[in-house]
N, C-alpha and C positions, 0 to 999 in steps of 0.2 A: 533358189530355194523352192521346192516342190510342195506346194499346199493339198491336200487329201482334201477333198470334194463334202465332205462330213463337216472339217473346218473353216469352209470357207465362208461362213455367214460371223463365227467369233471371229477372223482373222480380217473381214469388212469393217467391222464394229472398234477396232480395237487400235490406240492409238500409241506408234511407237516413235523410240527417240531417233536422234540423226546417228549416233553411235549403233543402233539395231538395223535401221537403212542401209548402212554404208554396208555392214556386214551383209545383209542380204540382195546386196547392189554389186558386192564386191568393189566398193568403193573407197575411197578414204573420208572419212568424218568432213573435210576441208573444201572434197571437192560434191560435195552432199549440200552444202552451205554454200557454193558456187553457184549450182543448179537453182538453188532457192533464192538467190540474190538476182539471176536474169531469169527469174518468173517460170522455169521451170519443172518446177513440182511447187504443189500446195503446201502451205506451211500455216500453223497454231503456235505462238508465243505465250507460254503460261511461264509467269516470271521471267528468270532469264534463262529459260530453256524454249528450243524450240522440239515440237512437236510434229507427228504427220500423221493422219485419219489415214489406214490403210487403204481402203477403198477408193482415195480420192488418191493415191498413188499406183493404184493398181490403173485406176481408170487413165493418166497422166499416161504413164508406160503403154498400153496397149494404144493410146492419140500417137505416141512418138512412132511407136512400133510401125502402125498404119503411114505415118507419112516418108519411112526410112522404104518401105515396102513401095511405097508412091513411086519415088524418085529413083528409086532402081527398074524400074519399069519402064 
């Protein structure tokens, strides 16, 4: 998913579920909740949903990005 540059300070700010992740991960819901069980992306439990502060995803992704770019080198 391609964020417009205008967007990208609400789309920091803004807290989506694992059903909205997986969609913009091209993920499935199950393996979104995998990721987050071995400590790879940040996660917020408000009741019994969990949560993810996009920016603290975006920043997660761009760490993984850097170290897959490492190791190919």
């Amino acid at each position: 998913m391609m964020i417009d540059e205008k967007d990208t300070t609400a789309f920091r700010a803004r807290m989506i579920t694992a059903t909205e992740l997986a969609e913009m991960l091209h993920l499935s819901v199950d393996s979104v909740y995998r990721i987050v069980r071995k400590g790879g992306l940040p996660a917020y439990r408000t009741g019994r949903t969990i949560r993810f502060l996009a920016s603290e995803v975006e920043a997660a992704l761009a760490v993984n990005r850097e170290h897959c770019e490492t190791e190919d080198a």
